[in-house]
C-alpha positions in Angstrom: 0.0 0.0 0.0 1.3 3.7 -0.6 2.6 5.9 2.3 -0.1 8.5 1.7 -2.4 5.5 2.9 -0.6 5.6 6.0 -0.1 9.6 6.4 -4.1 9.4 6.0 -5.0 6.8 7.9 -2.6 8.9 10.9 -5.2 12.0 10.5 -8.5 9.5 10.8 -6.8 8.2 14.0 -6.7 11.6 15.4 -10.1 12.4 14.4 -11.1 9.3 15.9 -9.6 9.6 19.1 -11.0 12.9 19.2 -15.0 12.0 18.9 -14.6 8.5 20.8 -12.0 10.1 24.4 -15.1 12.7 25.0 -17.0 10.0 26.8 -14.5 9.8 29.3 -13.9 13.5 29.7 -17.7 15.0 29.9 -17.8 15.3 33.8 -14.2 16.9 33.7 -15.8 19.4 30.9 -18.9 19.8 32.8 -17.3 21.1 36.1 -14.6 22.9 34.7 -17.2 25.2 32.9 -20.1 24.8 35.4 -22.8 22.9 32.9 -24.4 19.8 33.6 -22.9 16.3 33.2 -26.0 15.8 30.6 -25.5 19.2 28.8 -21.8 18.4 28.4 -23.4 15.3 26.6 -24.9 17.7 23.9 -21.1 17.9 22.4 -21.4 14.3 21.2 -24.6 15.0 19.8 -23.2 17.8 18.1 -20.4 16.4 16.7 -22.3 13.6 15.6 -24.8 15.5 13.5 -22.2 17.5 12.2 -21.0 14.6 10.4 -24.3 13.3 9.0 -24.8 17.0 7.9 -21.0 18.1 6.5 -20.0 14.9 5.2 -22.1 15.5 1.6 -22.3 19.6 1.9 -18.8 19.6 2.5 -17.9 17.5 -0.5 -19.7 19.3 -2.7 -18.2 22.7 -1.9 -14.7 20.6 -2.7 -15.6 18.7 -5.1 -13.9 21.0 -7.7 -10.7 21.5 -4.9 -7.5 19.8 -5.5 -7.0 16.8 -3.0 -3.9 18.3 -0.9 -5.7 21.5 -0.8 -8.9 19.7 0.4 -7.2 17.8 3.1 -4.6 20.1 4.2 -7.6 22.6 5.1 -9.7 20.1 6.7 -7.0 19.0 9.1 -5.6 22.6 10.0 -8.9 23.6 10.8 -9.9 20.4 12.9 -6.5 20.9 15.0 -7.6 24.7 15.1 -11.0 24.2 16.3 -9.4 21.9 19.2 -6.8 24.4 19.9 -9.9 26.9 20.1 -11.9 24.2 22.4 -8.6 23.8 24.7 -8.3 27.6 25.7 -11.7 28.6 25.8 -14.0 29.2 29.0 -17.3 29.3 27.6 -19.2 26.4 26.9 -21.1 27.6 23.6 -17.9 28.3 22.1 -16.6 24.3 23.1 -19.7 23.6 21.7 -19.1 25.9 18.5 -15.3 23.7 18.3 -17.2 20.7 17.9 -19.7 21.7 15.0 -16.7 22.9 13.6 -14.3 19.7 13.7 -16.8 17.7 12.5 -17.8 19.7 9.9 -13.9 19.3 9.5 -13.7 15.6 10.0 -16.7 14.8 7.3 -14.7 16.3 4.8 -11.6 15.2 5.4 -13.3 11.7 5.9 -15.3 12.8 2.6 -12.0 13.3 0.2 -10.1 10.7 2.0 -12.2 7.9 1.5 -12.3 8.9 -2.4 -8.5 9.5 -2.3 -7.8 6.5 -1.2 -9.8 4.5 -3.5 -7.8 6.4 -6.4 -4.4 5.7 -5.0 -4.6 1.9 -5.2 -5.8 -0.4 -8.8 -9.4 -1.1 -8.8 -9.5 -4.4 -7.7 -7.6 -3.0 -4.1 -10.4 -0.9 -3.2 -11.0 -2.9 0.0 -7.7 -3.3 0.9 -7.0 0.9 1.2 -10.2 1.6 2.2 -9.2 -0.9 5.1 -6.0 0.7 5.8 -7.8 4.4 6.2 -10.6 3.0 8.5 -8.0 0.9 10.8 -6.9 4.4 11.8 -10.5 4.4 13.7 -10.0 1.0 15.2 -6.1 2.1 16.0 -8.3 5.2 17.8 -9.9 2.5 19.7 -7.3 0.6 21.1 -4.5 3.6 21.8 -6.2 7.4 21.2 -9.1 6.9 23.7 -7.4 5.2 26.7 -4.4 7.7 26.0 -6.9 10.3 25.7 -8.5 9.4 29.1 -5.3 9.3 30.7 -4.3 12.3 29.4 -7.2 14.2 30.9 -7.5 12.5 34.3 -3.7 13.5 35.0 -3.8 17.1 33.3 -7.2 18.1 32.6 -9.3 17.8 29.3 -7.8 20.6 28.1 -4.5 18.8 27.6 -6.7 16.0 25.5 -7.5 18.8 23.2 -4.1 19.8 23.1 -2.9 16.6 22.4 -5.2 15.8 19.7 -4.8 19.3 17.4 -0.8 18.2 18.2 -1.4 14.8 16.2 -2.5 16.4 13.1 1.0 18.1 12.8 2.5 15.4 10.8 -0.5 14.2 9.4 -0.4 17.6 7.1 3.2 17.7 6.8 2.5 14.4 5.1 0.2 15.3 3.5 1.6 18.3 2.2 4.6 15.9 1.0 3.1 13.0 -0.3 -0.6 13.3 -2.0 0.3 15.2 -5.6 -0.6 19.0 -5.7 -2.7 18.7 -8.6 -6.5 17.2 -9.0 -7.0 13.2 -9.6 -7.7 12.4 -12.9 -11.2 10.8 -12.8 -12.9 8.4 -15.3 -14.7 9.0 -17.7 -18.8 8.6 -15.9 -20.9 9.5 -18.3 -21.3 13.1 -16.7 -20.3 14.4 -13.2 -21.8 17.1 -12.3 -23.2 18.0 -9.1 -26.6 16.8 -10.2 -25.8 13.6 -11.5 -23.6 12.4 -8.4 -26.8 13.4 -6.0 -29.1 11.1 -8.5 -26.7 8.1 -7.9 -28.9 8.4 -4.2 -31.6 7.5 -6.2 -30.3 3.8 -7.4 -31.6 0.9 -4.8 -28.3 -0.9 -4.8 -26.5 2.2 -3.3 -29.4 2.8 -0.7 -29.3 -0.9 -0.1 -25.7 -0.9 1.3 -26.0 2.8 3.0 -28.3 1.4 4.7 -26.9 -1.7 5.9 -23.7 0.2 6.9 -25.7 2.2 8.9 -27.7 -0.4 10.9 -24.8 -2.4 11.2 -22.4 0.8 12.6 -25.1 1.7 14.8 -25.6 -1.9 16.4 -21.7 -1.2 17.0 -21.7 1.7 18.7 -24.9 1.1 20.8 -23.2 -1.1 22.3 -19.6 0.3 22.6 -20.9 3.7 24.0 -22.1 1.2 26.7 -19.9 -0.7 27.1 -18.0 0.9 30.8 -21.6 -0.2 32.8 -21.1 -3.4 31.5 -17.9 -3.8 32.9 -18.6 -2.0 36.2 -22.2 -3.1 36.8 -22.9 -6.3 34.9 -19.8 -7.9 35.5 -18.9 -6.5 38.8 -14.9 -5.3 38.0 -13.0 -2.1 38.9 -13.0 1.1 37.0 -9.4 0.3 35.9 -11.2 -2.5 33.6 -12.8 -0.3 31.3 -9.5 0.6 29.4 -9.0 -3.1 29.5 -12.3 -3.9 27.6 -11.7 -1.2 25.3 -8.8 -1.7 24.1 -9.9 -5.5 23.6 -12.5 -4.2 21.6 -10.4 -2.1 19.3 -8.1 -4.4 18.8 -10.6 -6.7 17.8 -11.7 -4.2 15.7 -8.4 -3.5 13.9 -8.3 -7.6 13.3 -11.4 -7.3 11.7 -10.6 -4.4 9.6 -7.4 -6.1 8.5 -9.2 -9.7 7.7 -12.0 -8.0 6.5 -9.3 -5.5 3.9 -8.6 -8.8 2.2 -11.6 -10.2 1.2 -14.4 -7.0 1.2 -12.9 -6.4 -2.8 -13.3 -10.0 -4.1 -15.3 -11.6 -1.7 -17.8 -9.3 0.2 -20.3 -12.3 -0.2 -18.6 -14.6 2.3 -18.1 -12.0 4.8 -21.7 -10.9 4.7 -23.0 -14.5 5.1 -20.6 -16.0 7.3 -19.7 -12.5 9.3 -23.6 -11.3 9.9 -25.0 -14.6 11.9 -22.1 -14.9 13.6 -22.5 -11.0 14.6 -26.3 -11.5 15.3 -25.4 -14.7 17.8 -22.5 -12.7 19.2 -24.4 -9.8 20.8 -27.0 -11.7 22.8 -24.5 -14.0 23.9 -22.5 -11.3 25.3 -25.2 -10.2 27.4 -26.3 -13.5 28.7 -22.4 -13.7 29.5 -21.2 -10.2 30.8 -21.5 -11.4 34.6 -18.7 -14.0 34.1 -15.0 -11.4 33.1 -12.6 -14.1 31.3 -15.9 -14.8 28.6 -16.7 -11.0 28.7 -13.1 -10.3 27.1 -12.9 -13.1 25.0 -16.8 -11.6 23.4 -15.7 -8.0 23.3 -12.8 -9.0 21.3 -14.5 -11.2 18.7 -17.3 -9.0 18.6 -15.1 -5.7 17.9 -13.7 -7.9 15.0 -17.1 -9.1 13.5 -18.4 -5.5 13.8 -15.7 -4.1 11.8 -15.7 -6.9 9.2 -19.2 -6.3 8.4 -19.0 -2.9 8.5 -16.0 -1.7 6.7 -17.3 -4.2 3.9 -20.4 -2.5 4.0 -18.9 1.0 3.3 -16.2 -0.7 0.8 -19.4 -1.7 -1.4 -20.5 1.6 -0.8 -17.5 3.3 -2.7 -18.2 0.6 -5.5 -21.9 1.5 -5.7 -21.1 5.2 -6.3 -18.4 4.8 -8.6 -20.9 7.1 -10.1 -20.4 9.7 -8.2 -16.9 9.8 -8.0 -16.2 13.7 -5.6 -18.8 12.6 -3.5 -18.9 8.9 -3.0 -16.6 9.1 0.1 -19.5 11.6 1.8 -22.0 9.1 1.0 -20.0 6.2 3.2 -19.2 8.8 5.9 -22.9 10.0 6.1 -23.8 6.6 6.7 -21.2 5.8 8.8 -22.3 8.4 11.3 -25.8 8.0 10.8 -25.2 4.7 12.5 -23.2 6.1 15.0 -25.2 8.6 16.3 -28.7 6.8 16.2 -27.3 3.4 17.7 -26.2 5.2 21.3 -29.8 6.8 20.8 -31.5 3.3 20.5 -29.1 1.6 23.1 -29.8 4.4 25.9 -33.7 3.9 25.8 -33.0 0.1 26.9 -31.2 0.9 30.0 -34.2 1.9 32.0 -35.8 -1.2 31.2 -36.0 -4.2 32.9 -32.5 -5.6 31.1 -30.7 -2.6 33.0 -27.1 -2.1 31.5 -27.0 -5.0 29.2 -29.9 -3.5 27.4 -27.9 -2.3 24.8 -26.5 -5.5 23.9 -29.8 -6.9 23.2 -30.5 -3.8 21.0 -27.1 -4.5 19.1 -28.5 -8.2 18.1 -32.0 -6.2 17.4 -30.5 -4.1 14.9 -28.1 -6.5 13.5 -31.4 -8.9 13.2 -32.4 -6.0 10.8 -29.6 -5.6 8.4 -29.6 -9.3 8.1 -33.3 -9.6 7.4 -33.1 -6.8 4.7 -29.3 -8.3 3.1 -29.5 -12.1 3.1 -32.1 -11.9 0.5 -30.4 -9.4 -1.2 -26.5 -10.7 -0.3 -25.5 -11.5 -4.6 -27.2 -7.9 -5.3 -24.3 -6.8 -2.6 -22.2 -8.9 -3.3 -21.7 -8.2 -6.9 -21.9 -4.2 -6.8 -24.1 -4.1 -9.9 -27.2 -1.9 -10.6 -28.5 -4.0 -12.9 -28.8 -7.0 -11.1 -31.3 -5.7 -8.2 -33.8 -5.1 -10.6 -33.6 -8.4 -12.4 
């Protein structure tokens, strides 16, 4: 794979530590600037939206942009708006920071995911696409415990700090190594604005956005959850959260890695063989959190399962808009984060119900259940990546 793989996939693990550590520093945030613990929650949220929103305006409004241009100015202004965020005082204004770097972060996300597809041969699509995302699973298992550690011994603030530092040498990579002018594209019959917004329009592409998005939001339904598991269900110190997230990200980066491999010529065997084995995994889990050497051993093979699926998901989603070739990469992030932001939603409502904190693990096999109900029927439609054949 080529460095700039790598010099991207450094920025997404910034990103990614940046919207994942929050969880752990919300009641640091919320004291420091005298706002509720559940206020202080409204910056997820807002990041979250923000990335459903900017992924496709964003990409539009570069679409025309060189690359390096594109995703120098995205990451500048992401470590900007954190460098804003780390000196501020005012809540709205943290809360302004956060629109902005996700704004930031879609496009980046955007133009990256469409870079990298462009920087490989066709038939390696997976493979790079795999490579950019196991940034995100990297996040995971290093960037959020570091964050968290980071902020408990010298304040959020220094998490902010830390994170605006990381995109440093992500741009000066950047700014070496992706080539100053635009990417040729093929030829697509056509690709203006219009036309890539009416690829939205084809059922195959909808299919797999939305599949990627149930599937991402079983995953983080439970992940956001995943610390009263641990402290509750299965009865362990606070020390063991770090433990059982970092099992899940590196679970996570196997699956992204396996998964890199196969999503290109073989998406069809990780959709059938990877979704049941997801769909048993997650209310397994929760029938098993109360026992800690079964709770690790599930965390892992579920973070792995999760990111299989789901990074093959979005991989068919960059095939399915080949169409729509400046703004297929905003059509994977926007489903991406619709899953991510709706998932925690889903999960939360389950844990004033008579399941407790395992709720949301039972919620994961729900929406998993889903995506499999809607796929299997459909798995050579997704499998092949062709318009024609769903409507044969």
């Amino acid at each position: 794979m080529p460095l700039p793989l790598y010099l991207l996939a450094l920025a997404v693990f910034a990103m990614g530590t940046s919207e994942f550590m929050l969880a752990g520093l919300l009641p640091d945030i919320a004291s420091d600037l005298d706002v509720a613990v559940g206020t202080a929650g409204t910056l997820t949220s807002a990041f979250a939206v923000g990335m459903v929103i900017g992924a496709p305006l964003v990409a539009a409004l570069a679409r025309n942009w060189p690359r390096r241009s594109s995703l120098l100015g995205f990451i500048l202004t992401f470590a900007a708006a954190h460098a804003v965020g780390a000196l501020t005082t005012s809540f709205p204004v943290l809360f302004a920071t956060r629109v902005v770097a996700a704004l930031a972060n879609a496009g980046f996300l955007a133009v990256a995911l469409t870079a990298a597809a462009t920087l490989v041969p066709p038939d390696k699509k997976g493979r790079a696409l795999a490579v950019l995302l196991s940034g995100t699973t990297v996040a995971t298992i290093a960037g959020v415990p570091g964050g968290s550690v980071l902020g408990t011994v010298l304040g959020w603030r220094a998490a902010f700090w830390a994170v605006a530092a990381l995109c440093l040498p992500a741009a000066l990579g950047i700014l070496k190594a992706i080539p100053a002018g635009r990417v040729k594209q093929e030829p697509t019959g056509g690709t203006a604005l219009q036309a890539e917004l009416a690829q939205l329009t084809r059922p195959p592409l909808i299919l797999v956005m939305l599949l990627g998005a149930l599937v991402n939001a079983a995953t983080f339904g439970s992940f956001t959850f995943l610390a009263p598991v641990v402290t509750d269900a299965a009865g362990l110190g606070e020390l063991w959260i770090s433990v059982v997230l970092v099992l899940f990200g590196a679970g996570s980066l196997a699956g992204v890695t396996i998964a890199g491999r196969l999503s290109d010529q073989r998406p069809g065997l990780v959709i059938a063989v990877g979704g049941p084995l997801l769909l048993i995994g997650w209310p397994t889990l929760a029938a098993l959190a109360d026992k800690p050497v079964a709770l690790f051993a599930l965390v892992f093979v579920q973070g792995a399962l999760s990111f299989a699926l789901g990074s093959t998901l979005i991989t068919r989603v960059i095939y399915e808009a080949a169409g729509a070739p400046t703004m297929a990469g905003s059509y994977a992030t926007a489903a991406l984060n619709v899953g991510a932001a709706v998932g925690p939603l889903i999960a939360a409502t389950t844990l004033s119900t008579a399941v407790g904190n395992i709720g949301p693990l039972w919620s994961s096999g729900f929406l998993v259940a889903v995506a499999l109900l809607i796929a299997l029927p459909l798995r050579t439609v997704i499998a092949a990546g062709r318009s024609a054949e769903v409507l044969q």
